[in-house]
N, CA, C and O atoms as a Tinker XYZ file with bonds, in Angstrom:
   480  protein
     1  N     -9.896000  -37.902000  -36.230000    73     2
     2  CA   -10.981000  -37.850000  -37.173000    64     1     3
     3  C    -11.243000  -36.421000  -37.634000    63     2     4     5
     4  O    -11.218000  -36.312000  -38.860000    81     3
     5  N    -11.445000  -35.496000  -37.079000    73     3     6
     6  CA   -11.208000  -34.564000  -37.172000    64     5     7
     7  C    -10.764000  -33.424000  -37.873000    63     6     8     9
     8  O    -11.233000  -32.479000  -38.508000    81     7
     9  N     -9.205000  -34.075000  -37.357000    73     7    10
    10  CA    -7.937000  -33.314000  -38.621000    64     9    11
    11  C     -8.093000  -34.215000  -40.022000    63    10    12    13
    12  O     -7.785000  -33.701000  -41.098000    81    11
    13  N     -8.532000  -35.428000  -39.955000    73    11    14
    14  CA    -8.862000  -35.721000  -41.285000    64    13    15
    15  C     -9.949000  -35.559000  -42.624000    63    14    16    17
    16  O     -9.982000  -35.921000  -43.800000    81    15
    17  N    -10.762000  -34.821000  -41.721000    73    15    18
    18  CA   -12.257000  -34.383000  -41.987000    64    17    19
    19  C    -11.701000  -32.776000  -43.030000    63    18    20    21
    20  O    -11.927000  -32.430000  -44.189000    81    19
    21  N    -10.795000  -32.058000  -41.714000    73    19    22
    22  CA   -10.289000  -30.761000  -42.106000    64    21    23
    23  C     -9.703000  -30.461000  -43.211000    63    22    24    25
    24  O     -9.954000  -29.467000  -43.894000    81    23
    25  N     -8.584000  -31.627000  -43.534000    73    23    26
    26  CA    -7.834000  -32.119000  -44.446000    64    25    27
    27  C     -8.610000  -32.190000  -45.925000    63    26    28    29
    28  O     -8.392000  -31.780000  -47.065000    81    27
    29  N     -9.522000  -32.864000  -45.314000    73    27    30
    30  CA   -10.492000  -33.380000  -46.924000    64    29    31
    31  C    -11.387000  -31.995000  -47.023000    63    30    32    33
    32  O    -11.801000  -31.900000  -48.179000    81    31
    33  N    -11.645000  -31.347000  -46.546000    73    31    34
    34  CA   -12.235000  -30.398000  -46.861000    64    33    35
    35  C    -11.069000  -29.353000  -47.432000    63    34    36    37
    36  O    -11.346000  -28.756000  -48.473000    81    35
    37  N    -10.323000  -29.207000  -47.068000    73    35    38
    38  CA    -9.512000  -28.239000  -47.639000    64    37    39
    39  C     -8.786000  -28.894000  -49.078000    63    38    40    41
    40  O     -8.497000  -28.078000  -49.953000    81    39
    41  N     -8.456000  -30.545000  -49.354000    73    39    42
    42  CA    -8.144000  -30.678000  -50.554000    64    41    43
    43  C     -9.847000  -30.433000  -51.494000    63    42    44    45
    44  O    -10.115000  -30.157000  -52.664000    81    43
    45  N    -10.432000  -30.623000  -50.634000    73    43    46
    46  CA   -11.995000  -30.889000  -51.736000    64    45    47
    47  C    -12.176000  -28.990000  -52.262000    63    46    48    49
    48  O    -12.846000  -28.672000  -53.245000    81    47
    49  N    -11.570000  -28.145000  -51.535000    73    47    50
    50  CA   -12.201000  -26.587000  -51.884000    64    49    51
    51  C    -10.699000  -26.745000  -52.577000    63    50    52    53
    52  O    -11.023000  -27.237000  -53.658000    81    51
    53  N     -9.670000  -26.659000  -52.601000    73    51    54
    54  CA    -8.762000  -26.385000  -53.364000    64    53    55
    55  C     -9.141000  -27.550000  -54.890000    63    54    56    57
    56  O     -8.836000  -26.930000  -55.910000    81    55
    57  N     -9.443000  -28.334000  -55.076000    73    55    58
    58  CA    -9.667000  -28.885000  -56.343000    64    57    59
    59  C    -10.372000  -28.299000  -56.864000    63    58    60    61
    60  O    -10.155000  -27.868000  -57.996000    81    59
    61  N    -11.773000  -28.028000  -56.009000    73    59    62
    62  CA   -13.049000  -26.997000  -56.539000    64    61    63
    63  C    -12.307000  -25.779000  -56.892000    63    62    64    65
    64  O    -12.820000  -25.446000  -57.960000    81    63
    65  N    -11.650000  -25.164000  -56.686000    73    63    66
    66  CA   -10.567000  -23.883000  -57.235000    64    65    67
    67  C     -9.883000  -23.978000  -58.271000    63    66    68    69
    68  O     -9.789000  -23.176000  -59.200000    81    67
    69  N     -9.300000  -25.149000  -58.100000    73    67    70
    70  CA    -8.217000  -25.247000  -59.523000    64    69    71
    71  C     -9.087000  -25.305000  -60.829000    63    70    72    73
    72  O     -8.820000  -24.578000  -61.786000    81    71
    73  N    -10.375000  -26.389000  -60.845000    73    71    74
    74  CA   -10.864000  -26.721000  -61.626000    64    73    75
    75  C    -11.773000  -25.179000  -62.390000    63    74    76    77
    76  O    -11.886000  -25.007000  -63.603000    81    75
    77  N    -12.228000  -24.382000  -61.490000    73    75    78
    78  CA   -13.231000  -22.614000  -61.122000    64    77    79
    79  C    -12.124000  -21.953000  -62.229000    63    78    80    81
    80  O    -12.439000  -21.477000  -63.319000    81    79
    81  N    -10.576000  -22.054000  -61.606000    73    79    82
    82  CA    -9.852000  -21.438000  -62.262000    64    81    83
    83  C     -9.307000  -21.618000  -63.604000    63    82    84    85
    84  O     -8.832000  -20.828000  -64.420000    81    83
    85  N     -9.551000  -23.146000  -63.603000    73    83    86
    86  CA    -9.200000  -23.319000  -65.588000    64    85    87
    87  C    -10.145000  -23.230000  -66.159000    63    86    88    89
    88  O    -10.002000  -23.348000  -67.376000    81    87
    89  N    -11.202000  -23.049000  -65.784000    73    87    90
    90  CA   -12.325000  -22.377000  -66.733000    64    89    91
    91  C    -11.908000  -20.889000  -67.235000    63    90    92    93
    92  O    -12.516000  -20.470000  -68.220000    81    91
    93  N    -10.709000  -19.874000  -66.517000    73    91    94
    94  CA   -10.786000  -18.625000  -67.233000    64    93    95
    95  C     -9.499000  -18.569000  -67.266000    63    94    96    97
    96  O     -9.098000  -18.343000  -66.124000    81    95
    97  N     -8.527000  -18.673000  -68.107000    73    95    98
    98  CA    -7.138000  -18.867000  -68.831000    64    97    99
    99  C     -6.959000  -17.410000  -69.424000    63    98   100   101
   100  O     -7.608000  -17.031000  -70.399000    81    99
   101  N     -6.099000  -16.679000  -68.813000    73    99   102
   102  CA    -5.154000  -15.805000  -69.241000    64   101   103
   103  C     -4.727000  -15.537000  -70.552000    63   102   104   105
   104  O     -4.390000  -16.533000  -71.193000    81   103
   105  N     -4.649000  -14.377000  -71.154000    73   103   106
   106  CA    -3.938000  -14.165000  -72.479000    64   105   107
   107  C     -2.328000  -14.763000  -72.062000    63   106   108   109
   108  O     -1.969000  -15.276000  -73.122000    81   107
   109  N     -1.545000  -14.893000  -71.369000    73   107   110
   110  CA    -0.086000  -14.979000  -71.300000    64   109   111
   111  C     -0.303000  -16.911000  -70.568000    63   110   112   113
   112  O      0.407000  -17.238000  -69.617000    81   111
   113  N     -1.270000  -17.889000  -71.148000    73   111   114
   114  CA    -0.787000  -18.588000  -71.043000    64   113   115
   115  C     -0.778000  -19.582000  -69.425000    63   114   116   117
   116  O     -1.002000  -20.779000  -69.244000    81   115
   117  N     -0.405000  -18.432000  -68.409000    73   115   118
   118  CA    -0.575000  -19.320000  -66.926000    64   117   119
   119  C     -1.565000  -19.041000  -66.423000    63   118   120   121
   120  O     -1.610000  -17.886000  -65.998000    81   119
   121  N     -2.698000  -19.838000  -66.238000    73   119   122
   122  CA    -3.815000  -19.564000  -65.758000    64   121   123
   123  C     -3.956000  -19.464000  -64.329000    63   122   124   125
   124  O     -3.034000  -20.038000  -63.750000    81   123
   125  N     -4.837000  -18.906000  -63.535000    73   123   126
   126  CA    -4.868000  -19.203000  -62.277000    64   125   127
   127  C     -4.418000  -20.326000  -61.308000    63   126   128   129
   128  O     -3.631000  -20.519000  -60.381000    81   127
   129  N     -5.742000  -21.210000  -62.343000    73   127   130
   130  CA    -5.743000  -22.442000  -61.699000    64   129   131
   131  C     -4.105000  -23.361000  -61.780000    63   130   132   133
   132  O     -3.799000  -24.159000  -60.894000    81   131
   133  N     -3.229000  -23.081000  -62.931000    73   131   134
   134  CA    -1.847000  -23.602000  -62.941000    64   133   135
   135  C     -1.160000  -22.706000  -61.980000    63   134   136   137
   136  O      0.008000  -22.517000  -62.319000    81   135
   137  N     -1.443000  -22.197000  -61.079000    73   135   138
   138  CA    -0.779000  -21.041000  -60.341000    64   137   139
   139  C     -0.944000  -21.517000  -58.806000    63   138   140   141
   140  O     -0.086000  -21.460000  -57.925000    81   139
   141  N     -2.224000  -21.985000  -58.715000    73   139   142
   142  CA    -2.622000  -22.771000  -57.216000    64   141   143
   143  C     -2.060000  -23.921000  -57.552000    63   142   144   145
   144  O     -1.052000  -24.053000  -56.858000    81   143
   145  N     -2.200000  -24.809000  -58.257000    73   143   146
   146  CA    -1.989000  -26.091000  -58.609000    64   145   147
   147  C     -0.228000  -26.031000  -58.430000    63   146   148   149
   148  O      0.304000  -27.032000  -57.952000    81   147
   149  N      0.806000  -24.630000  -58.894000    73   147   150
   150  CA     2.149000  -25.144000  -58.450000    64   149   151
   151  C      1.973000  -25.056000  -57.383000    63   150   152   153
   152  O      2.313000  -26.134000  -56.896000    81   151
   153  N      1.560000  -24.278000  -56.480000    73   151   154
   154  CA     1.785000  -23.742000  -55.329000    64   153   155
   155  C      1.309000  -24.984000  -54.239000    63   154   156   157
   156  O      1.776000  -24.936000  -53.101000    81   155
   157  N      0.500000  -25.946000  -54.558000    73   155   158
   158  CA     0.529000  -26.918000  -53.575000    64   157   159
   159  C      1.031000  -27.266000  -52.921000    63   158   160   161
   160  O      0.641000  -27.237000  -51.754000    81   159
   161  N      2.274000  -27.838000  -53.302000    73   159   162
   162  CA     3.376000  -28.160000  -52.003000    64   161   163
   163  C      3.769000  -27.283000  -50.948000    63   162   164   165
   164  O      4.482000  -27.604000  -49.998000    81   163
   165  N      3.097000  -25.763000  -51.235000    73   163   166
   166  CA     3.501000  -24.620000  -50.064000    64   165   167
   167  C      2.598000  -24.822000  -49.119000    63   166   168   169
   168  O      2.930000  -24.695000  -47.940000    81   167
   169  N      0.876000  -25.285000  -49.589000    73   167   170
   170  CA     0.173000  -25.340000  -48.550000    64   169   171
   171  C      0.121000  -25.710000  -47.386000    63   170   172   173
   172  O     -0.855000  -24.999000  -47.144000    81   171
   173  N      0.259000  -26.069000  -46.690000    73   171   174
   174  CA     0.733000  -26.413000  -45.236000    64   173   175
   175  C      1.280000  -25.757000  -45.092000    63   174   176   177
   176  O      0.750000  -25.156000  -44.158000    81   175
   177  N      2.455000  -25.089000  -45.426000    73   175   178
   178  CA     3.357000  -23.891000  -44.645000    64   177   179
   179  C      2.334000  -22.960000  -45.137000    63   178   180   181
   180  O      2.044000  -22.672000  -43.976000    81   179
   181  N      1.650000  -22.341000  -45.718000    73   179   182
   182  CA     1.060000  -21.077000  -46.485000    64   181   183
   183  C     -0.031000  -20.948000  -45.521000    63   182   184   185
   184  O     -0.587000  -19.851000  -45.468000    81   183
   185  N     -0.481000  -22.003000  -44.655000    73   183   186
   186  CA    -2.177000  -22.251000  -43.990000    64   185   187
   187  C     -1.629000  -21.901000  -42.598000    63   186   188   189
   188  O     -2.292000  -21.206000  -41.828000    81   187
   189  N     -0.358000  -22.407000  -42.261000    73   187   190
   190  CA     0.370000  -22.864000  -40.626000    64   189   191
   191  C      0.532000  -23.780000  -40.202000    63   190   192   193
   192  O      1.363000  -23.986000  -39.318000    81   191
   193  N     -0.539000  -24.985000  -40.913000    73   191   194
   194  CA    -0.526000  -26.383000  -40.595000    64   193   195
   195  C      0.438000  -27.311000  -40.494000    63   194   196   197
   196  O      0.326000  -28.323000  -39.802000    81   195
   197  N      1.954000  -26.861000  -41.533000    73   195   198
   198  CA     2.730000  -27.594000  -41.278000    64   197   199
   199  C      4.155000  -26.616000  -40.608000    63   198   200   201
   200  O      3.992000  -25.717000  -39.782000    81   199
   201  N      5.313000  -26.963000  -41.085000    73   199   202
   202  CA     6.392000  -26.540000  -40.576000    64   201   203
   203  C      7.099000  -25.200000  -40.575000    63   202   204   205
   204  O      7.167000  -24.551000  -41.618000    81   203
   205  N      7.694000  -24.708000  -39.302000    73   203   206
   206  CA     7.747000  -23.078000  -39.671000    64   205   207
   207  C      8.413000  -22.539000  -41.134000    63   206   208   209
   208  O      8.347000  -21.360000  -41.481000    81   207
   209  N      9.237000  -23.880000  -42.141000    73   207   210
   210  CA     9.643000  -23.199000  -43.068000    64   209   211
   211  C      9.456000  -23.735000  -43.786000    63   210   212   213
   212  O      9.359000  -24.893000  -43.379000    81   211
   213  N      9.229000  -23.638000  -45.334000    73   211   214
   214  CA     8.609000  -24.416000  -45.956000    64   213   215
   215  C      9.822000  -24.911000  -46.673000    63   214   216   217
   216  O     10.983000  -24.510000  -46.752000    81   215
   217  N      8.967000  -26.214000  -47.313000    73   215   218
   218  CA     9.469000  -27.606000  -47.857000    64   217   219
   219  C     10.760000  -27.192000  -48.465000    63   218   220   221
   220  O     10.940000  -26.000000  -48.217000    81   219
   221  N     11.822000  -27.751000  -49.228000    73   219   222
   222  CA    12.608000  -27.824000  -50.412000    64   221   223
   223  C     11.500000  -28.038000  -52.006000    63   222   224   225
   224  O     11.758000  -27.822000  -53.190000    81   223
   225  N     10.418000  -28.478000  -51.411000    73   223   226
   226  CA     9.672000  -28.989000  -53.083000    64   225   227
   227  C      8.111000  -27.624000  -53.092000    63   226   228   229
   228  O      7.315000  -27.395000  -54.003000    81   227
   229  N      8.219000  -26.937000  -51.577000    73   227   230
   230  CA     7.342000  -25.621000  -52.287000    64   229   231
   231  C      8.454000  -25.083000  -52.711000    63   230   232   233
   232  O      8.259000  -24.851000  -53.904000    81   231
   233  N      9.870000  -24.636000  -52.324000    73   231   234
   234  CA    10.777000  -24.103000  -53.019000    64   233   235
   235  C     10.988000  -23.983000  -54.349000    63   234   236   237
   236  O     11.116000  -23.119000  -55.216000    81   235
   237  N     10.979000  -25.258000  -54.189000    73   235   238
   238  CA    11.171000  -25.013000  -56.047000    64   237   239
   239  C     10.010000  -25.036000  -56.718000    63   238   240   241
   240  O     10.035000  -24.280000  -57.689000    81   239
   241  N      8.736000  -25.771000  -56.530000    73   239   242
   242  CA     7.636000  -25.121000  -56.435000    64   241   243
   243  C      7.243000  -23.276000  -56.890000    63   242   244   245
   244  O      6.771000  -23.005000  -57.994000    81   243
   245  N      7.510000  -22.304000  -55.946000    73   243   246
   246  CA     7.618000  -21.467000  -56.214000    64   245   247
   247  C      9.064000  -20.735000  -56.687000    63   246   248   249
   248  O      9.008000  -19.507000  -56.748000    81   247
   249  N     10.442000  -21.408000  -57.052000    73   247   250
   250  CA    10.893000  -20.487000  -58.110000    64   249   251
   251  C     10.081000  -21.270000  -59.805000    63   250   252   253
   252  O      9.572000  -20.406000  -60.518000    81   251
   253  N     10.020000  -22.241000  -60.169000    73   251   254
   254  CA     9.537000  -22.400000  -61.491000    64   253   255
   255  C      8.225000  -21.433000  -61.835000    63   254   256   257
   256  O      7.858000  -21.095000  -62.960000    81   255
   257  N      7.722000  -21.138000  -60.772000    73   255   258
   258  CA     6.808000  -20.333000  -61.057000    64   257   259
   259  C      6.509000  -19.157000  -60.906000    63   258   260   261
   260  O      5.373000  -18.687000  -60.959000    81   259
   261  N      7.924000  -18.358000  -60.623000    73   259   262
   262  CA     8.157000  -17.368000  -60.613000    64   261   263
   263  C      8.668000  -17.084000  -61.894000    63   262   264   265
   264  O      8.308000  -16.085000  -62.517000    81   263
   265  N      9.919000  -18.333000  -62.558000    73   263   266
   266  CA    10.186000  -18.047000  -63.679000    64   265   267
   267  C      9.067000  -17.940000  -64.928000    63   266   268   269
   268  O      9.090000  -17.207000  -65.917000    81   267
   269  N      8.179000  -18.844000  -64.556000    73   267   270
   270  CA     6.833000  -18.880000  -65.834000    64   269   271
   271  C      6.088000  -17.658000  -65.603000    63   270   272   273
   272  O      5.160000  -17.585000  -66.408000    81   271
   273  N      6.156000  -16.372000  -64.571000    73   271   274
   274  CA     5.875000  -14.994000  -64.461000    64   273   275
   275  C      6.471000  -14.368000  -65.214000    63   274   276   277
   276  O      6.937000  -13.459000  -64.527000    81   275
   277  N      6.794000  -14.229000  -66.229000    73   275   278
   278  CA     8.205000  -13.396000  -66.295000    64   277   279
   279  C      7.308000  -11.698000  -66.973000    63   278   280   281
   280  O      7.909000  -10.646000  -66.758000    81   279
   281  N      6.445000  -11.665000  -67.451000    73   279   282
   282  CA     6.523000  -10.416000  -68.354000    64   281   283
   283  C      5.128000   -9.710000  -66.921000    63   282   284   285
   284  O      4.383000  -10.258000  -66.109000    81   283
   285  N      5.370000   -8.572000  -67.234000    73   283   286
   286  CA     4.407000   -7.557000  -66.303000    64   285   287
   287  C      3.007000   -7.506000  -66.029000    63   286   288   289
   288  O      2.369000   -6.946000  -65.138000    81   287
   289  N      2.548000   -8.488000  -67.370000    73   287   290
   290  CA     0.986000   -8.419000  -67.201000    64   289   291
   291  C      0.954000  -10.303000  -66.404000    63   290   292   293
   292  O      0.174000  -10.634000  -65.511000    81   291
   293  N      1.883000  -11.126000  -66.974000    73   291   294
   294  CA     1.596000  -12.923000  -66.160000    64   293   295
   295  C      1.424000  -12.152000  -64.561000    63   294   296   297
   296  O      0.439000  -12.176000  -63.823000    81   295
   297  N      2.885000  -11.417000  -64.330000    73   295   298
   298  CA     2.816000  -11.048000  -63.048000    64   297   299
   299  C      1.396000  -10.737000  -61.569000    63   298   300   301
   300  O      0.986000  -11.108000  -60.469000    81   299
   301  N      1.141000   -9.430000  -63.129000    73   299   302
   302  CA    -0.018000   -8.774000  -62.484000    64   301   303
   303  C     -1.301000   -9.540000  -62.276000    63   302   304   305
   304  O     -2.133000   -9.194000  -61.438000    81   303
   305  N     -1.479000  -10.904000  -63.300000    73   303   306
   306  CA    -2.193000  -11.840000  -63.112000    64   305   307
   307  C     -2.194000  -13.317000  -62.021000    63   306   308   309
   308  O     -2.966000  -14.003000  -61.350000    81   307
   309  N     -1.312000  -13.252000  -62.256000    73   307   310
   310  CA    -0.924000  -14.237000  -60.567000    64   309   311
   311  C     -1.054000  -12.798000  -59.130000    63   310   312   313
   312  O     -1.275000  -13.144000  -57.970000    81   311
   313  N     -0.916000  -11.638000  -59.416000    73   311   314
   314  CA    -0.957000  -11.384000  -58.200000    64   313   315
   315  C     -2.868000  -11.112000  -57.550000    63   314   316   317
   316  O     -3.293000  -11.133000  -56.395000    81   315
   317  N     -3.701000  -10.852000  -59.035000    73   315   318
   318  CA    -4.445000  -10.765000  -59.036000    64   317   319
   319  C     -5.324000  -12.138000  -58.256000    63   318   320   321
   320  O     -6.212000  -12.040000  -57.409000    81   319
   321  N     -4.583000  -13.752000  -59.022000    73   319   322
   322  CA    -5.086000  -14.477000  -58.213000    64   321   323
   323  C     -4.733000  -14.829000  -57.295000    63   322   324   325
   324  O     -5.231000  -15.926000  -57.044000    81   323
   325  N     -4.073000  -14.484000  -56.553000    73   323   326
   326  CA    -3.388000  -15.277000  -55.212000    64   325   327
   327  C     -3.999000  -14.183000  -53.948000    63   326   328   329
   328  O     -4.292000  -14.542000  -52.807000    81   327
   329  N     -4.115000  -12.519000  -54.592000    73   327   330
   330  CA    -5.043000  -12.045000  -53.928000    64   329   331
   331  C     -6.594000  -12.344000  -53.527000    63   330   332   333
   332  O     -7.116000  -11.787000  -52.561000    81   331
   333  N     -7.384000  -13.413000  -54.478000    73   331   334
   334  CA    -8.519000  -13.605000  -54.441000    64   333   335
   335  C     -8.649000  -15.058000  -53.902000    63   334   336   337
   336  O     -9.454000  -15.397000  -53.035000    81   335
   337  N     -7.537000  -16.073000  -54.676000    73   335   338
   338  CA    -7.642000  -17.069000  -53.790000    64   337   339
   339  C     -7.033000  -17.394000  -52.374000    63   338   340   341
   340  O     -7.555000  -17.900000  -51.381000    81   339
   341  N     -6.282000  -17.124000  -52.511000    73   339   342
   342  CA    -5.325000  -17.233000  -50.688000    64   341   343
   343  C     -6.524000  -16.992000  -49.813000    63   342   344   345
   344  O     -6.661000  -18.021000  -49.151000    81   343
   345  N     -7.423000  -16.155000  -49.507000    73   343   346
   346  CA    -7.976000  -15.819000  -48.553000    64   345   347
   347  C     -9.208000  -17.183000  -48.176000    63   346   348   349
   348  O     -9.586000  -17.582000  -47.074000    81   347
   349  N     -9.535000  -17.571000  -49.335000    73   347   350
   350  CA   -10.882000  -18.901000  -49.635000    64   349   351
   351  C     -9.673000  -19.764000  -48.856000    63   350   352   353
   352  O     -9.882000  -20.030000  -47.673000    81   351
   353  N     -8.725000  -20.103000  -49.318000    73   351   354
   354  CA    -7.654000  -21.189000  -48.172000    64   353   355
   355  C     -6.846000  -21.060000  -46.899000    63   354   356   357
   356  O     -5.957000  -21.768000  -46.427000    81   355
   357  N     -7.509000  -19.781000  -46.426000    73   355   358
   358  CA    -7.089000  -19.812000  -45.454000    64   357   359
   359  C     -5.433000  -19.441000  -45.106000    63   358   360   361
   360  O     -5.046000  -19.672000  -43.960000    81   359
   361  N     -4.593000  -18.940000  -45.978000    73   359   362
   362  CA    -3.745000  -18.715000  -46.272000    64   361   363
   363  C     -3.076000  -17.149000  -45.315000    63   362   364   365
   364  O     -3.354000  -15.965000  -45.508000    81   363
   365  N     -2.282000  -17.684000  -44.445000    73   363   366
   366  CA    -1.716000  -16.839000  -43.593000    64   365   367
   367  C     -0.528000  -15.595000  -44.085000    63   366   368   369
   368  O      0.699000  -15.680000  -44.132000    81   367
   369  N     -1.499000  -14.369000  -44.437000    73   367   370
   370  CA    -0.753000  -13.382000  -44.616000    64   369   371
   371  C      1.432000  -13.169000  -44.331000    63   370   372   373
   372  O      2.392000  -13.088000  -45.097000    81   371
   373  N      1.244000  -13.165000  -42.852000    73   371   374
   374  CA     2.246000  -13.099000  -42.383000    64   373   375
   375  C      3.483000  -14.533000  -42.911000    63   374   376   377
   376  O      4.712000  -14.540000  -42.830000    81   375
   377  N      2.853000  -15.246000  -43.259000    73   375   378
   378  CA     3.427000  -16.353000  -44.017000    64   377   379
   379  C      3.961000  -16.404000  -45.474000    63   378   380   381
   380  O      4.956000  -17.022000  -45.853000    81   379
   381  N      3.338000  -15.841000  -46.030000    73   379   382
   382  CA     2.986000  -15.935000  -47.628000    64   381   383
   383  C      3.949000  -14.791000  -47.505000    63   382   384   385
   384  O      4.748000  -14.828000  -48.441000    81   383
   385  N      4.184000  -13.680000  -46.601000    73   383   386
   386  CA     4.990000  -12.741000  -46.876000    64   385   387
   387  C      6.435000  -13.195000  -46.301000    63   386   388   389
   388  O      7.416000  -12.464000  -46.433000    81   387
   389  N      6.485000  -14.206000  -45.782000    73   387   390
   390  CA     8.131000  -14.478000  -45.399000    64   389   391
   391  C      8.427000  -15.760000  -46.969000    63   390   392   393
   392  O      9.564000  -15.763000  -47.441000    81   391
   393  N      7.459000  -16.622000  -47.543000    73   391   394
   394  CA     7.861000  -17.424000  -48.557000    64   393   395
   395  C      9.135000  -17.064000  -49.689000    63   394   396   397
   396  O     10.039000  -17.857000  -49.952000    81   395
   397  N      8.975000  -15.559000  -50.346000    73   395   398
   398  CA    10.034000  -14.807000  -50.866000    64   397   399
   399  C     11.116000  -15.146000  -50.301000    63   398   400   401
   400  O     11.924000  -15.760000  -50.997000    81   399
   401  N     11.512000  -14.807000  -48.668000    73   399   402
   402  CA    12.720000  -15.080000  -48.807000    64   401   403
   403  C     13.203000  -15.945000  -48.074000    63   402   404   405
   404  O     14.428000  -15.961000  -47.958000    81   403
   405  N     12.437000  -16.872000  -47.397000    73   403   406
   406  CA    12.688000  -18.207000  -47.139000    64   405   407
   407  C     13.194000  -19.208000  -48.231000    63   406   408   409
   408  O     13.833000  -20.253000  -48.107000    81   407
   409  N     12.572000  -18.381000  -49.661000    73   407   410
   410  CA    12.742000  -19.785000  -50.439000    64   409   411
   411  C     13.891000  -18.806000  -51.669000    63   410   412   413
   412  O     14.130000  -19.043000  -52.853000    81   411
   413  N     14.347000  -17.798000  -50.851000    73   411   414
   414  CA    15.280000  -16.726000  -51.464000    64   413   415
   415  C     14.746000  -16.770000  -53.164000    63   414   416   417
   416  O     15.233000  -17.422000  -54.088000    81   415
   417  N     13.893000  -16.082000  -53.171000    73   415   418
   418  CA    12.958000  -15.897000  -54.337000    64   417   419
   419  C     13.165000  -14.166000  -54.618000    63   418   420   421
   420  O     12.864000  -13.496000  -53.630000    81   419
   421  N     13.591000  -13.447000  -55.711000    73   419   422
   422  CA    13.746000  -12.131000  -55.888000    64   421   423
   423  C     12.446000  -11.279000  -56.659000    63   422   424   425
   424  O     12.180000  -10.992000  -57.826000    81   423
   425  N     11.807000  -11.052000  -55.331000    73   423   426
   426  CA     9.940000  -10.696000  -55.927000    64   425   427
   427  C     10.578000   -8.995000  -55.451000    63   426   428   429
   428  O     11.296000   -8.560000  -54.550000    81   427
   429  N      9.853000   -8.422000  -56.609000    73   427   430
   430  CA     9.980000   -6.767000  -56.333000    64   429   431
   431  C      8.348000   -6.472000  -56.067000    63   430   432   433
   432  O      7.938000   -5.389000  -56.485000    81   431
   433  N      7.392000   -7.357000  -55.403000    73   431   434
   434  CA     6.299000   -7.357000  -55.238000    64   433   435
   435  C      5.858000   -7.102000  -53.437000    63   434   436   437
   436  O      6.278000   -7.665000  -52.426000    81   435
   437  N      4.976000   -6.151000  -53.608000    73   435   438
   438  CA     4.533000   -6.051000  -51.801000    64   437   439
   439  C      3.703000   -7.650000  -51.529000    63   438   440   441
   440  O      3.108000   -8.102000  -52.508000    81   439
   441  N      3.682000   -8.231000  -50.607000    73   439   442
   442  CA     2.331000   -9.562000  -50.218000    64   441   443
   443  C      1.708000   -8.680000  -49.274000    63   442   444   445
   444  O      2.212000   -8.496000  -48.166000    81   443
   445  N      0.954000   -8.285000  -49.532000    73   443   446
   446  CA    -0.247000   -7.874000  -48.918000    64   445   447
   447  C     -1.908000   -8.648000  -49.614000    63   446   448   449
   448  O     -2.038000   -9.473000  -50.519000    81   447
   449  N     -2.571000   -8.224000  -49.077000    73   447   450
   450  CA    -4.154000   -8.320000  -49.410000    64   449   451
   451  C     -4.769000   -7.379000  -49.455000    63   450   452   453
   452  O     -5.995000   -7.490000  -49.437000    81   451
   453  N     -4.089000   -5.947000  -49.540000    73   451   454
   454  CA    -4.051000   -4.530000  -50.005000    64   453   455
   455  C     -3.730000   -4.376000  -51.128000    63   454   456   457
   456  O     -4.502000   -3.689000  -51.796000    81   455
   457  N     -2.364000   -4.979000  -51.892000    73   455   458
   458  CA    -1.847000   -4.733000  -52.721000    64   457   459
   459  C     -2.533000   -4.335000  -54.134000    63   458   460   461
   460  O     -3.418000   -5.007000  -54.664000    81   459
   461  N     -2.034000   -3.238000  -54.621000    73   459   462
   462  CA    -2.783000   -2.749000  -56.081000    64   461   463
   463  C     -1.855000   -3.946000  -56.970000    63   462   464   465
   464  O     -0.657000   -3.955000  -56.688000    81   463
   465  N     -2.156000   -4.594000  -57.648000    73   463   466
   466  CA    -1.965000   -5.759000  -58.668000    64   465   467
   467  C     -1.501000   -5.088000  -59.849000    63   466   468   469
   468  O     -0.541000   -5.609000  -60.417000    81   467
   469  N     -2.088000   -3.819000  -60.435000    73   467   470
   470  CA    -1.696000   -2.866000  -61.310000    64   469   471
   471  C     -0.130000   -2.570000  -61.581000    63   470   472   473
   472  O      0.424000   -2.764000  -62.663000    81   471
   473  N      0.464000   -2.085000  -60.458000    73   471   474
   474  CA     1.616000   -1.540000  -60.165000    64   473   475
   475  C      2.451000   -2.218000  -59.495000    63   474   476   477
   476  O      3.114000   -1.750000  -58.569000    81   475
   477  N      2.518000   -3.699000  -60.002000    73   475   478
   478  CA     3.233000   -4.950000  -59.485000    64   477   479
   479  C      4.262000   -5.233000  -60.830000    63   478   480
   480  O      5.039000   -6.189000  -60.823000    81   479
């Protein structure tokens, strides 16, 4: 009961996010909220909750949405949100920084929660 309680609370704050986040849409098109919304299928690996490596479908998951990054400012804007949201989900640093190359993804980006977003 419990873990199902946990469960629903964490899809109920991630909807409340996606929805927070398409209220403010980007000049380049990918908004925040389309940015959490690919990234779903990582959750469980991104939190710890599920398996030490993540899925084949966050994989591709996160390359399509690496490719819809492509110019310097989408970039700097996904890094902007994943810095602000990851932390509301609970989203395990040390995790989020092995996803790159677990899912052999070619990010010239630091994962930190330090990271200047600027110079990404």
């Amino acid at each position: 009961m419990a873990k199902r309680m946990g469960c629903s609370v964490w899809v109920l704050s991630l909807s409340c996010l996606v929805v927070a986040a398409l209220i403010v849409s980007p000049a380049t098109g990918l908004s925040c909220g389309d940015a959490v919304s690919a990234l779903i299928p990582c959750g469980s690996y991104l939190v710890g909750a599920g398996a030490p490596q993540p899925s084949s479908q966050c994989c591709a998951s996160a390359r399509s949405l690496n490719k819809l990054a492509a110019t310097p400012a989408s970039r700097q804007q996904l890094c902007e949100c994943f810095k602000s949201t990851g932390p509301s989900f609970g989203v395990k640093t040390d995790r989020a920084k092995q996803l790159p190359a677990l899912c052999k993804l070619n990010l010239n980006i630091a994962i930190s929660p330090d990271v200047n977003c600027k110079n990404v």
